[in-house]
C-alpha positions as CSV (number, residue, x, y, z in Angstrom):
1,X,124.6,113.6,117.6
2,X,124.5,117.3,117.5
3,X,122.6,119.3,119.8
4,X,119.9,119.9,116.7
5,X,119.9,116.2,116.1
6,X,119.6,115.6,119.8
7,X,116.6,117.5,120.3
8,X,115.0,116.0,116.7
9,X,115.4,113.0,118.4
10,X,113.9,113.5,121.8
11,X,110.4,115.0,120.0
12,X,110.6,112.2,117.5
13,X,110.4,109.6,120.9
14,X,107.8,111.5,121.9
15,X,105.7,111.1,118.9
16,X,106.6,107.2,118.4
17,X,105.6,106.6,122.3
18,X,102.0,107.9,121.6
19,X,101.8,106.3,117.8
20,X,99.3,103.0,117.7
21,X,100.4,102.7,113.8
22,X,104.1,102.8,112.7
23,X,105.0,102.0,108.9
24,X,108.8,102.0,107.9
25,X,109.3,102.3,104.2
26,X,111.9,102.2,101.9
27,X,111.8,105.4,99.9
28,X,113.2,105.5,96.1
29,X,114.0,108.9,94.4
30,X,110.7,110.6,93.4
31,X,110.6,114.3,92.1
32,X,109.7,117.3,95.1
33,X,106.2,117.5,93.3
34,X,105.3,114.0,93.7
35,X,106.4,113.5,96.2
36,X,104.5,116.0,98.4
37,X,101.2,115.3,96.3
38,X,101.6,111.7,97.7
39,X,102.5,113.0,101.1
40,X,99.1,114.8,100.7
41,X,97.3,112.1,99.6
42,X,98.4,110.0,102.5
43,X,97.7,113.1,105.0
44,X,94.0,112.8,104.0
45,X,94.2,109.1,105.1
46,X,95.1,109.8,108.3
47,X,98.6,108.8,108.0
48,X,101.5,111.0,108.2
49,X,104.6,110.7,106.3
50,X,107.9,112.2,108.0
51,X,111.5,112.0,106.8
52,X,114.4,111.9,109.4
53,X,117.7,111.6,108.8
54,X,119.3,107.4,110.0
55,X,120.9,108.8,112.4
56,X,118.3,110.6,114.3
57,X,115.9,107.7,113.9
58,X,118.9,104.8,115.1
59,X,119.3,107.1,118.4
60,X,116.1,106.9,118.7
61,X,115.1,102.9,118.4
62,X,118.3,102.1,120.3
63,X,117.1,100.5,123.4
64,X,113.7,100.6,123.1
65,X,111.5,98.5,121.7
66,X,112.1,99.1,118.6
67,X,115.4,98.0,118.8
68,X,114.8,95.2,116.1
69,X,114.4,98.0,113.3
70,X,117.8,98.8,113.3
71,X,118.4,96.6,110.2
72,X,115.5,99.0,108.3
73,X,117.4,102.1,108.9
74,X,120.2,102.3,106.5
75,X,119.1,103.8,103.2
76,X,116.3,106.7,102.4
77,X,113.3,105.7,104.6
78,X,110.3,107.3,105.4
79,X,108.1,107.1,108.5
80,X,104.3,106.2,108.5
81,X,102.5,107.4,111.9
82,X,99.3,106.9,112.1
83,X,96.7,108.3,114.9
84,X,94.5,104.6,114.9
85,X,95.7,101.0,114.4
86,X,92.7,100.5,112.3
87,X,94.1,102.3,109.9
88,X,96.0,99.4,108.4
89,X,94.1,98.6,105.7
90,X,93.9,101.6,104.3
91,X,98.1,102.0,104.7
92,X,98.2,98.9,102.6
93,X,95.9,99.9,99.8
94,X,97.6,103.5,99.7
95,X,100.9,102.0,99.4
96,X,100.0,99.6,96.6
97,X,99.3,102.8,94.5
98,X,102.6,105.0,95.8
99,X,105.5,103.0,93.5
100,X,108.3,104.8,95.5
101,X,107.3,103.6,99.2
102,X,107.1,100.3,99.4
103,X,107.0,99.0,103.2
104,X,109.4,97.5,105.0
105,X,108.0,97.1,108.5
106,X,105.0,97.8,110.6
107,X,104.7,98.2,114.2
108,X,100.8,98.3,115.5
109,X,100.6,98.7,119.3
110,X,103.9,97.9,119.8
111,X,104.0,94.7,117.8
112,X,106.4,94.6,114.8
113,X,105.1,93.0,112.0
114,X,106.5,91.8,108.6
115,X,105.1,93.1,105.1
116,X,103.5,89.8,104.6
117,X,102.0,89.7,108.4
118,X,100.4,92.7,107.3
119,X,99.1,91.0,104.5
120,X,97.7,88.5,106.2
121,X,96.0,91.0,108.6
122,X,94.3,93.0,106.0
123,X,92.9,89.6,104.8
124,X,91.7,88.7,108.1
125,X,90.1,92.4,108.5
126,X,89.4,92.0,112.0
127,X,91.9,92.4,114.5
128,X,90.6,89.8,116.2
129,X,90.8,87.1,113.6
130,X,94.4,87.9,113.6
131,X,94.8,87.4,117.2
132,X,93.0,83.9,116.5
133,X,95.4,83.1,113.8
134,X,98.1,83.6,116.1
135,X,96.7,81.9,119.0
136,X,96.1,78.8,116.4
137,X,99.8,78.9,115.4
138,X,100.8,78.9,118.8
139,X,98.5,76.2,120.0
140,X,99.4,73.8,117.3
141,X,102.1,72.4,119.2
142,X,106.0,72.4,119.2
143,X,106.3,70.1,116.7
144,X,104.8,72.2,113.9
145,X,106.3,75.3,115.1
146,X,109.4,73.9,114.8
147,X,109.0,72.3,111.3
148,X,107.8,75.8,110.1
149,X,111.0,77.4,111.5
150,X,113.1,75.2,110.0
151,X,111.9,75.2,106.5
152,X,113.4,79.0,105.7
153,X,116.6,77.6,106.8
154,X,116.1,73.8,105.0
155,X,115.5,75.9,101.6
156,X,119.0,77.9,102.5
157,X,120.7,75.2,102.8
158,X,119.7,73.4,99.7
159,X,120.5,76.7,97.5
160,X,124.0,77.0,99.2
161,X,124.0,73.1,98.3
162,X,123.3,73.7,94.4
163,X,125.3,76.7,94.7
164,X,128.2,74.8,95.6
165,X,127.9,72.0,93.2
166,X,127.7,74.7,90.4
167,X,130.7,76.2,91.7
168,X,132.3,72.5,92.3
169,X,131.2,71.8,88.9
170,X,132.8,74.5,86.9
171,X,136.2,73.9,88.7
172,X,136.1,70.9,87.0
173,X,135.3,71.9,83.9
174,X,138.4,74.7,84.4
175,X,140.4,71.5,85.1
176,X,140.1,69.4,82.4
């Protein structure tokens, strides 16, 4: 990193150490005018959007916590900090009506969570019931933990199945 970079990316640490809400998002071309009347709109919500360059933003996750992220950080993001984890809720029903931010990632309190975890937490309202769904998942045994895990990878494999009978399929067809 350059020196500027480096020093971007020591106060951006600073901010993410003290931020309860964290929203990653991907961020598709907009025009300037937009753009910043979204950015306002956001403002007003408590939230605050902030653009930094991959670069800045990978020195900064590496080794931390965040280290998971690094997938997220490849195209045009934009950062969502927010002062109170409550705030949530109103990130999610902001960014239904902002068609060039759509979230990739959340992290509230230091917990990462998936756009469809933060679904399910907007359903549940409460912080708490969210901490009782988890609890629930968790106490419902091995056995359905592990059925639940393996699905996603069951479904893989049966496309990569089809796939390959398609692809089998029209080999033959080439042959005859």
């Amino acid at each position: 990193l350059t020196p500027v970079e480096n020093a971007l990316a020591r106060l951006v640490t600073r901010k993410l150490e003290n931020c309860p809400l964290l929203a990653i998002c991907q961020l598709f071309d907009v025009g300037k005018r937009r753009f910043h009347l979204d950015r306002m709109k956001l403002q007003c919500l408590g939230l605050y959007p902030k653009v930094y360059n991959n670069r800045v933003m990978l020195h900064v996750i590496d080794g931390s916590t965040l280290a998971n992220l690094r997938p997220l950080f490849c195209a045009s993001n934009c950062v969502l900090l927010g002062d109170d984890a409550t705030l949530l809720t109103s990130l999610t029903e902001a960014l239904e009506k902002i068609p060039h931010l759509m979230l990739l990632a959340c992290v509230v309190d230091g917990r990462i969570l998936t756009p469809k975890q933060v679904e399910t937490f907007r359903k549940a309202k409460r912080p708490e019931d969210f901490a009782l769904q988890t609890v629930g998942l968790l106490r419902q045994g091995p056995s359905v933990m592990t059925s639940m895990l393996q699905q996603p990878v069951l479904q893989l494999l049966s496309c990569l199945y089809s796939r390959i009978q398609l692809l089998n399929g029209s080999k033959q067809c080439v042959a005859t």
